[in-house]
N, C-alpha and C positions, 0 to 999 in steps of 0.2 A: 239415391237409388237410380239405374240407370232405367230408361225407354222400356217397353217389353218389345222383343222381338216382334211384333205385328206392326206396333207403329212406325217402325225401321221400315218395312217392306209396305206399309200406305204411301211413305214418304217418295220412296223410288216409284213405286207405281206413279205419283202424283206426276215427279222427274218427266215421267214415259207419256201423259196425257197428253191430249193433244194440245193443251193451252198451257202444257209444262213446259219443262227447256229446250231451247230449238236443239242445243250439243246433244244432252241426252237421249232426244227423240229420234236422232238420225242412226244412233249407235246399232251395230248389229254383232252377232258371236263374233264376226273376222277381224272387224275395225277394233273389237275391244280386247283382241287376242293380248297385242304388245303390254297394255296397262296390267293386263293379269300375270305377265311374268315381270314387267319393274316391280309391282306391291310385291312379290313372291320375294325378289330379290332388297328391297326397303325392309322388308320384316326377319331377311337373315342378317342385314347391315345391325337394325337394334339388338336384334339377339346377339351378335358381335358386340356388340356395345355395353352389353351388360344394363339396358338402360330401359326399365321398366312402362315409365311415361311415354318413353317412343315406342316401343312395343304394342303398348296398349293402341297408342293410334296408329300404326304400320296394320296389325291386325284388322283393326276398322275398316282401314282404305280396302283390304284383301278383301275383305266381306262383304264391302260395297261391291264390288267387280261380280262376286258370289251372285250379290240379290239383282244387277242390271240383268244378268243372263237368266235367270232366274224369270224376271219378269218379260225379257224379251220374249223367250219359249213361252210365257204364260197367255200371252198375246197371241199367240197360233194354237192357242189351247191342247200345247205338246206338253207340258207340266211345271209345277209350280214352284216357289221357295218348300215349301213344306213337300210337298212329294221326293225332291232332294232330302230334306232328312230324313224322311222313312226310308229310303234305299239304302241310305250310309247306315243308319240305325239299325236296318234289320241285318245287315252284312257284318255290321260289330255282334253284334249277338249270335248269328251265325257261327262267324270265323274263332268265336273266344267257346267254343265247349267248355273249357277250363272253368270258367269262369260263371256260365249260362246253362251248365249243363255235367254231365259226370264224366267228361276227360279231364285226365290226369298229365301232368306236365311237370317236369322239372328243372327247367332253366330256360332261360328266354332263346337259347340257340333250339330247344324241340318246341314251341312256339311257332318261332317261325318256320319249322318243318310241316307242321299242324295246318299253319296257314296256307300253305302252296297246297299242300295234300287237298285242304277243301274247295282252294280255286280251279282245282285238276278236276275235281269231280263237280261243281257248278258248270266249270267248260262243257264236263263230257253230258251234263244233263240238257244243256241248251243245244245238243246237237253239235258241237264245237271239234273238228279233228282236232287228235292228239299232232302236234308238233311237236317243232325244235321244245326244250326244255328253254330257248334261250326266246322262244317268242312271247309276245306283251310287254317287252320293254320300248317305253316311248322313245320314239326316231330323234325328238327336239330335245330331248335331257343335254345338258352342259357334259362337257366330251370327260370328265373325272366321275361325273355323278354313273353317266352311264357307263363307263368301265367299271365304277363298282357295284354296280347292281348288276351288269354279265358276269363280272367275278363272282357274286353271291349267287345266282344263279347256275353255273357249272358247280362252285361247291355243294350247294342243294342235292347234285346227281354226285356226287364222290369224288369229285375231279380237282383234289388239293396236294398240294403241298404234303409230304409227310413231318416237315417240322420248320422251324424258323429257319436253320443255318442251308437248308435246303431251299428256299427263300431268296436266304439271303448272297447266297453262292451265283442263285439265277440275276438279281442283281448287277452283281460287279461283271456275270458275264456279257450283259446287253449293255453294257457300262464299257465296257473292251470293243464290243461289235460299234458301237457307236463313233468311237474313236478313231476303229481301223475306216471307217465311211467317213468319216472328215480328214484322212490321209489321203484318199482318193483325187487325181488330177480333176481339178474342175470342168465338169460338163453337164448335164442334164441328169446323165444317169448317174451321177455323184448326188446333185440336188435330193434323185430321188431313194437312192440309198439311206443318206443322211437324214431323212424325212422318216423313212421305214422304221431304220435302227433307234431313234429318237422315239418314235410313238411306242415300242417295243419297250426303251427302258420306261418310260411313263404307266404302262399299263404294268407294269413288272412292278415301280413303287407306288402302283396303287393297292395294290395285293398286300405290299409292305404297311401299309395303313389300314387295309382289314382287318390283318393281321393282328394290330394294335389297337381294333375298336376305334378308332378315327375315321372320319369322314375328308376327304381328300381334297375335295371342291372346299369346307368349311377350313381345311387346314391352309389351302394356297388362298383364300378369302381374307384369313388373319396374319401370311406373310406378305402381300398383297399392301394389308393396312400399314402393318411393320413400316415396311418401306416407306409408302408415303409419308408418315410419321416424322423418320427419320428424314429423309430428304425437305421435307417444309422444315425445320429446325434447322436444318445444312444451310438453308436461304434463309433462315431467322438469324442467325447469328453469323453468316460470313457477310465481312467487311468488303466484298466487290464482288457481282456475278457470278455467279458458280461457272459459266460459262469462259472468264475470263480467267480462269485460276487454271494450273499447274495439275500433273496426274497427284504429284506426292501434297500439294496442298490439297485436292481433294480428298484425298484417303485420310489427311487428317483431320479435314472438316466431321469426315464422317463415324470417324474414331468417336472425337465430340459428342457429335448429335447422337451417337449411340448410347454413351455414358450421360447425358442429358434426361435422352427418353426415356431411360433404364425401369423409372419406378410408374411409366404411365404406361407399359405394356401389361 
């Protein structure tokens, strides 16, 4: 049986005492910013991994980050580990009428229409002007995450695509536009072309990933792995530096390493 959750958060308190750890006692929200986005990112590496036991403990490390802030705010008597759960607690019950209550829903796409409809009307209860439809998306998200949650956002108000080949036509066109900016004589405002037209087709195939119920950032995360994969295998089995080999010896190293790692992707 695992701990109960109270003696998880004695133990961090103990951490924060003053006869506790000198690291942990100096920690503050700012200093412990960076550790709450590597655990974020360690717990989608296991989820990539398919790998249960690291999982389990990736998640830990995240909930330890949870209970330091947690305790630090408890410390200025701003709120606690448990006042964090009744907030999240009552906002699921809220936000799920479906569920909690007699709205009716039929697919997880009127859900989340459901959901924004009732952060629209919590906003406009706290006194909150109506904006952009595209405001509350966090400034630090990862530059794919955030292009797809302003994509999900525009579509929210009706601002789609009428079909895939319409999609996908926008594609190969910012796929053209990109190409005509890297034909451009080198200079600054070539750089900055080729910069534009590039984020252009990027945010264009991220759309093509919504589109397919994929997550963009998790898809470039697992081509990302791919490669590495393959390339440690290219330097596992070439017989002299990869550095010291030929373009067409490399391409057949890599021919190899691909038909090698074939069964461990």
């Amino acid at each position: 049986m695992g701990i109960p959750v109270d003696d998880f958060i004695k133990t961090i308190a103990r951490l924060r005492a003053p006869d506790g750890c000198p690291w942990d006692r100096e920690q503050d929200h700012k200093s412990l910013a960076r550790y709450l986005l590597e655990e974020s990112y360690e717990v989608l590496e296991a989820i990539h991994q398919n790998d249960p036991d690291k999982l389990k403990e990736e998640l830990g490390d995240l909930l330890l980050q949870i209970a330091l802030h947690a305790q630090i705010a408890s410390e200025s008597n701003q709120y606690n580990f448990d006042d964090i759960a009744a907030v999240i607690n009552a906002k699921m019950i809220t936000r799920h009428p479906h569920v909690f209550g007699d709205a009716q829903v039929s697919s997880a796409s009127e859900v989340v229409s459901q959901w924004e409809a009732i952060k629209a009307k919590e906003a406009e209860a706290k006194g909150q002007k109506n904006g952009s439809a595209l405001d509350g998306i966090t400034t630090t998200l990862p530059a794919l995450l955030k292009s797809l949650k302003i994509s999900e956002k525009a579509v929210g108000q009706g601002f789609e695509w009428q079909n895939f080949d319409e999609l996908w036509d926008k594609v190969l066109s910012e796929l053209a536009e990109l190409k005509e900016a890297l034909a451009l004589p080198e200079s600054d405002q070539r750089q900055s072309e080729v910069e534009m037209e590039l984020g252009d087709l990027l945010f264009t195939l991220v759309n093509v990933a919504r589109w397919n119920s994929l997550n963009p950032e998790e898809s470039l995360l697992r081509a990302v792995d791919k490669f590495k994969l393959r390339y440690r295998t290219m330097e596992e089995i070439s017989a002299a530096p990869l550095n010291e080999l030929s373009k067409n010896e490399l391409a057949e190293l890599w021919n190899q390493a691909k038909i090698k790692t074939q069964k461990d992707l």
